[in-house]
C-alpha positions in Angstrom: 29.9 -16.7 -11.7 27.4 -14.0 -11.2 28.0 -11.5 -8.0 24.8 -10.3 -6.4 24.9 -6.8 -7.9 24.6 -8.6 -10.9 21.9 -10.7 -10.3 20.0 -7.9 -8.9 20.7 -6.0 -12.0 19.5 -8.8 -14.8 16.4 -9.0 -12.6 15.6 -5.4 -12.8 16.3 -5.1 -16.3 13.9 -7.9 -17.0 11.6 -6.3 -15.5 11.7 -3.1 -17.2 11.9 -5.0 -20.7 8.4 -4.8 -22.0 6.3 -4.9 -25.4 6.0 -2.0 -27.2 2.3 -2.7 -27.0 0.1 -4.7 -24.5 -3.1 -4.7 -24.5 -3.0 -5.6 -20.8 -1.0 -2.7 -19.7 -4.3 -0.3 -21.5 -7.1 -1.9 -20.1 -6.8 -0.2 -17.0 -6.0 3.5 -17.8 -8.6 3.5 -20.7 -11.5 1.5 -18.0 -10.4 4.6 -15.8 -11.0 7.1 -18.8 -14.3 5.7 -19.8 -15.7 5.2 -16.0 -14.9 8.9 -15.4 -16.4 10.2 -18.9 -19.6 8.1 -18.1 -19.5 9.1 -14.5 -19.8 13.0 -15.4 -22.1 12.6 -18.4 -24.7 10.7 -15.6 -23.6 12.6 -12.5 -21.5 16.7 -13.7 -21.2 17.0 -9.6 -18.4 14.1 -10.4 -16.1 16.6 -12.6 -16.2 19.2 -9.9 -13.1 20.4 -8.5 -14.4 19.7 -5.1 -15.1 15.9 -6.3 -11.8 16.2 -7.5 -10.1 16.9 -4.0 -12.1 14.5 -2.4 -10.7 11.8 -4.9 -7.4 12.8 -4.0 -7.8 12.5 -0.6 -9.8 9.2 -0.9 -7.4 8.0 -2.8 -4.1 9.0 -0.5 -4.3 6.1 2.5 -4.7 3.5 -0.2 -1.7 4.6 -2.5 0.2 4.8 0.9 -0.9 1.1 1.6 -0.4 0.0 -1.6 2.8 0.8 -1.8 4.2 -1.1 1.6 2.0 -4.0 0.0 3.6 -3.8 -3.3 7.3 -3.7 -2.1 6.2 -7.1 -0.7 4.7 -8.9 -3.5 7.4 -7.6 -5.3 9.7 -10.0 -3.1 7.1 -12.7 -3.6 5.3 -12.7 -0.1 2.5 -10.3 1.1 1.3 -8.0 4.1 -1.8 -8.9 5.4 -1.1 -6.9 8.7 -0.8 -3.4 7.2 -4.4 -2.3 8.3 -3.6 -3.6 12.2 0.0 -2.6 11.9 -1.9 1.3 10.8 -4.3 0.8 13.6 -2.0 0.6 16.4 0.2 3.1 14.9 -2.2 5.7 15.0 -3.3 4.3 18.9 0.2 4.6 20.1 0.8 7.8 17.9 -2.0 9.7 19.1 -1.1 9.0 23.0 2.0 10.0 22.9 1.0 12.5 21.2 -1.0 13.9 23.9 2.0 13.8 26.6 5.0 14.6 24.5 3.8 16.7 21.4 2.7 16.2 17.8 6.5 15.4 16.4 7.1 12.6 19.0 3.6 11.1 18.5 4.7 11.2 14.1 8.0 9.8 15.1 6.1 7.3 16.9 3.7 5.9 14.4 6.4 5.2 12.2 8.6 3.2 14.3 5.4 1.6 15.7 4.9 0.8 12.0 8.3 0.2 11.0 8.8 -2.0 14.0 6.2 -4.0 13.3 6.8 -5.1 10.0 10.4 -5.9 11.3 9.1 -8.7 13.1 7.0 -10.1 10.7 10.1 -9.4 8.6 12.3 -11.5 10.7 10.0 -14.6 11.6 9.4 -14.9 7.8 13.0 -14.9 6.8 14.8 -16.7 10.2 12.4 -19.6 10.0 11.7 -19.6 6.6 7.7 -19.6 6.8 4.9 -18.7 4.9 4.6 -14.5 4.6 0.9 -15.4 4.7 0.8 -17.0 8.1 3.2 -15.1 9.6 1.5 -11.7 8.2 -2.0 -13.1 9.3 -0.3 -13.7 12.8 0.3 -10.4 13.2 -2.4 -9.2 12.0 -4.0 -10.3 15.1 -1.2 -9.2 17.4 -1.0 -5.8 16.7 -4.4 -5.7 16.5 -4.9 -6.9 20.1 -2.4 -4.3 21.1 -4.1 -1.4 19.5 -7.3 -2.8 21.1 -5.4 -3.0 24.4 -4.1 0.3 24.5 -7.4 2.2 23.3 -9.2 0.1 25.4 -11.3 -0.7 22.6 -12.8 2.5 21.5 -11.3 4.9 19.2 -9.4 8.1 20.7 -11.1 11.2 19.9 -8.6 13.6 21.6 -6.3 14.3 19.2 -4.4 18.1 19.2 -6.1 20.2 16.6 -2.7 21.5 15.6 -2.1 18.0 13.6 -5.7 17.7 12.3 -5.4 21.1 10.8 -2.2 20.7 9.2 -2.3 17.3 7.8 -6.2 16.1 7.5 -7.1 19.7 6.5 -4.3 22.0 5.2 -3.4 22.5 2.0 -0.7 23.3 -0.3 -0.3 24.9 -3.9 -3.7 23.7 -3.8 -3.9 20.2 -2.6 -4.3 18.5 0.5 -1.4 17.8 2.4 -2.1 14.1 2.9 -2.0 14.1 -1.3 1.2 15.8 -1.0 2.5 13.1 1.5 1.4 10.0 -0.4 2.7 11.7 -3.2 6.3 11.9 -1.7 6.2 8.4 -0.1 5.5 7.1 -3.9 8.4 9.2 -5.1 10.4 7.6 -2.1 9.7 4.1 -3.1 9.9 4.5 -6.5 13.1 5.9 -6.7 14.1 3.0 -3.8 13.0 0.1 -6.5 14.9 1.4 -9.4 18.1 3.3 -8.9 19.2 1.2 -5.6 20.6 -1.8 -4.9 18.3 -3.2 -2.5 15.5 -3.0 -5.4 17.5 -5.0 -8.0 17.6 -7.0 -4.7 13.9 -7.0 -4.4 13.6 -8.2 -7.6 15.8 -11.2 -7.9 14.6 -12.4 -5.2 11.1 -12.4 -6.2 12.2 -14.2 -9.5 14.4 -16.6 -7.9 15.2 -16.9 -4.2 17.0 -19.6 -4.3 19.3 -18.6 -7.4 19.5 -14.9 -5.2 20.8 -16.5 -2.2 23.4 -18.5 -4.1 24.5 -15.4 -6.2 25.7 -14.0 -2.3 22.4 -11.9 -2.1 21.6 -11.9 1.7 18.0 -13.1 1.4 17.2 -13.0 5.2 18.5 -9.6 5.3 16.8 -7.7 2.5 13.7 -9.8 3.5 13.5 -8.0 6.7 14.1 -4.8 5.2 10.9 -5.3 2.6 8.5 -5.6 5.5 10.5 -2.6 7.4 9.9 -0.9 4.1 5.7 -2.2 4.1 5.4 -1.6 8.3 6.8 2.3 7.2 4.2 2.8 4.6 2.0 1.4 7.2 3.2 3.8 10.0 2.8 6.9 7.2 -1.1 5.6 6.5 -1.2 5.7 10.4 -0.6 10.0 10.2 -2.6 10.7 7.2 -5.6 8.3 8.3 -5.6 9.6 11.9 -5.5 13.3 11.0 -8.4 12.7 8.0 -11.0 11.7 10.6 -9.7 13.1 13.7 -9.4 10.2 15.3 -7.2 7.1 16.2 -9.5 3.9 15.2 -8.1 0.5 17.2 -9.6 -1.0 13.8 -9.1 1.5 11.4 -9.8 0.7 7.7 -10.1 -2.8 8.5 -10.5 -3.5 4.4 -7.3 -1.6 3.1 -5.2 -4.8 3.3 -7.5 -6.4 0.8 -7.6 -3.7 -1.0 -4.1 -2.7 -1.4 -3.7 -6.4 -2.5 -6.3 -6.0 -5.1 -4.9 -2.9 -6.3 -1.5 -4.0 -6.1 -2.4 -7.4 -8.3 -5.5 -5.5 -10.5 -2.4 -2.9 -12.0 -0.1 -5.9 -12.8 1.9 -6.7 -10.1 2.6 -10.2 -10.3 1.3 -12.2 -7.2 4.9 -14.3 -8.0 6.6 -11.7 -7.6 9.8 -10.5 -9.3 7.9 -8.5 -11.4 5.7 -4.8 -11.0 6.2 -1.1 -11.2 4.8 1.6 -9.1 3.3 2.9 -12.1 1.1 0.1 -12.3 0.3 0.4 -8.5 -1.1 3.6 -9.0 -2.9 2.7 -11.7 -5.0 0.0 -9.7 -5.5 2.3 -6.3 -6.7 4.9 -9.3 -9.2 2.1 -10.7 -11.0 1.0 -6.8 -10.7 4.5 -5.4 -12.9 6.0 -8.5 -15.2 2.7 -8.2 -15.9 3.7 -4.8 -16.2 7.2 -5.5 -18.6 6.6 -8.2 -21.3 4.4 -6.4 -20.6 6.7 -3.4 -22.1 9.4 -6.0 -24.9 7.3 -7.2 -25.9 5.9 -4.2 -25.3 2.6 -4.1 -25.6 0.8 -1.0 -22.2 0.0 0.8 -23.1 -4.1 0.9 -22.9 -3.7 -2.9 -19.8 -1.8 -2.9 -17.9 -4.4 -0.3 -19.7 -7.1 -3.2 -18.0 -5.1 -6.1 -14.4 -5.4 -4.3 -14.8 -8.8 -3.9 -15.5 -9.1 -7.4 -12.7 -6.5 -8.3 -10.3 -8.9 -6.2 -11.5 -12.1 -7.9 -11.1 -10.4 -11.6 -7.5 -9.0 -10.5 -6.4 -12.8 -9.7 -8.0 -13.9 -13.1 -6.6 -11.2 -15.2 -3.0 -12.2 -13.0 -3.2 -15.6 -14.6 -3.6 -14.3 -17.9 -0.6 -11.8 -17.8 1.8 -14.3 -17.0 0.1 -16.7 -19.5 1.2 -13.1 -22.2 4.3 -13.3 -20.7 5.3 -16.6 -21.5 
């Protein structure tokens, strides 16, 4: 009879196994390549350094979003609370902040974060219900409370001490928020593959049931993922906040969708049991330079929120026909 360790095990090794070619797994990174060649044949200004930085930093929240969402699709659920979950992280952040100094006001974005994904964690797995209700749930509840706190308009008093070292300092060159989302994917990464908890991940992704019986403690680890996706959540919270100076009670009210659409447009399979961080990044890379691109050529924003709807429709389509290559 299989143990847990070794379920967790064949699950991640089935996930690593993969063709020596795929045309699937090229479409993106060569789209990217073209998009950007294009871009600065059109538009040099796009090839700058300083365009360069600005991507970077663009790019940062997302990746940090992605990541928490990723970690839950992974499982075979989903976060649709992440933005709300960052919004009242950054409101309870920045206020404490103000009365008890920058550290305590970090420390208290992600537990606000962390905590919040606990409980989504734990009404998903005690009661065995749908991550999308339960996510959309509180989605509205911590929103409320963010609303509640702020009293509905976004906190502008935020010490210039944090703004300056995390929305505006730098280090060996790039932004410190780069350097942060850089470290959380490192984090996560490293969490997926070389622990226990990620073979976990991914068993139970593939097979819940069969994970349960193997002595995996689903309800357990299930709490932990959304700890894991409230944290990334809490870590958007400090970058976002320092970037514009400001704690929004509906901050980046689109970054759920879009950290879904990047999280399923690289290759994550909405089933779950299946996904890399590699391919994460690669889908954050592919709507972050889409943005940046019509930002560049002036496209009006109600066609860019059109283009990531059609980027999210496309990413469930092209979904369907990995697992249809898989097979």
């Amino acid at each position: 009879m299989n143990t847990s360790r070794d379920v967790g095990l064949m699950a991640s090794e089935k996930n690593t196994r993969r063709k020596v070619f795929s045309l699937s797994d090229w479409m993106l990174p060569l789209l990217v390549v073209v998009v950007a060649v294009v871009t600065g044949i059109i538009q040099p200004r796009f090839l700058s350094v300083s365009n360069g930085i600005n991507l970077a930093c663009q790019l940062a929240p997302l990746l940090i979003i992605s990541l928490g969402q990723a970690v839950a699709v992974i499982r075979g659920g989903l976060d649709l609370s992440l933005s709300s979950a960052m919004s009242l992280a950054g409101v309870a952040g920045v206020m404490v902040m103000n009365q008890f100094g920058v550290s305590a006001g970090l420390v208290t974005m992600l537990l606000t974060g962390t905590l919040t994904g606990a409980v989504s964690g734990m009404l998903i797995s005690f009661f065995n219900t749908s991550p999308l209700v339960i996510t959309l749930g509180m989605l509205s509840v911590a929103q409320a409370f963010a609303l509640i706190l702020s009293g509905g308009v976004p906190i502008y008093d935020v010490p210039a001490a944090y703004i300056d070292a995390v929305g505006y300092g730098t280090l060996l060159g790039l932004p410190v928020m780069v350097w942060i989302a850089f470290a959380l994917t490192a984090v996560i990464g490293l969490l997926l593959k070389f622990t226990l908890f990620g073979r976990y991940v991914y068993a139970m992704g593939s097979n819940v049931s069969a994970a349960s019986k193997s002595g995996i403690n689903v309800r357990f680890n299930t709490v932990l993922v959304y700890m894991v996706s409230g944290f990334c959540a809490g870590t958007g919270a400090i970058v976002l906040t320092a970037w514009t100076s400001s704690a929004q009670p509906i901050a980046a009210a689109n970054m759920t969708l879009q950290s879904l659409a990047a999280v399923v447009l690289g290759g994550v399979a909405l089933t779950g049991g299946a996904g890399d961080l590699r391919q994460v990044i690669t889908g954050v890379v592919v709507l972050t330079l889409l943005s940046n691109v019509m930002n560049m050529v002036g496209v009006s924003a109600y066609y860019q929120t059109l283009a990531v709807g059609v980027v999210i429709i496309l990413a469930v389509i092209l979904d369907r026909f990995r697992r249809r290559e898989s097979h």
